[in-house]
Phi, psi and omega in degrees: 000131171277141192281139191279004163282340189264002177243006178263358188253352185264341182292333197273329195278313159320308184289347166285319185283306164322304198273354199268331165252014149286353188255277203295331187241142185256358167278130169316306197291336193267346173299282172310354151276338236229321172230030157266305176315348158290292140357296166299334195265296188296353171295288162349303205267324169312296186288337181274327156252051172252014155284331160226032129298323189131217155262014190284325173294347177266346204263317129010293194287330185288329182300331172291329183273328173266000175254340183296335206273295173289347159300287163338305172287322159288332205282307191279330155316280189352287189291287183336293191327287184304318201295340194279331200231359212205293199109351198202155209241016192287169172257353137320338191249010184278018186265346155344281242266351175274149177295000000 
């Protein structure tokens, strides 16, 4: 069994690589990788400590898992959508998308 220190320092260290590259990258696509990993880390950390909150925490990871599914899905219509019209997936170029 792994020790819950070693899967909450391994949840922060996703959520760090997630949060830096969301900060750091101008591509859409890697952006929205960038924050499923994020995504995956609070997942992570939710099942490690869900032996002692109880199961609300596993019930948590699904509700998380359905938004990530529908983000992913919209996020990339999205991206198809500019890429379609632009040539480029930067994220300079989502201002397309204003009225």
């Amino acid at each position: 069994m792994i020790p819950l220190t070693q899967s909450l320092i391994l949840s922060g260290v996703l959520f760090t690589i997630g949060t830096a590259g969301v900060v750091l990258r101008r591509n859409a696509i890697i952006l929205f990788m960038c924050v499923e990993l994020m995504l995956n880390a609070v997942n992570l950390a939710f099942v490690a400590l869900s032996p002692y909150a109880g199961i609300q925490g596993q019930v948590f990871v699904f509700f998380v898992i359905a938004v990530a599914a529908a983000e992913a899905a919209v996020g990339l219509s999205i991206v198809i959508s500019i890429f379609r019209h632009r040539e480029s997936v930067d994220i300079k170029n989502f201002s397309l998308l204003r009225w």
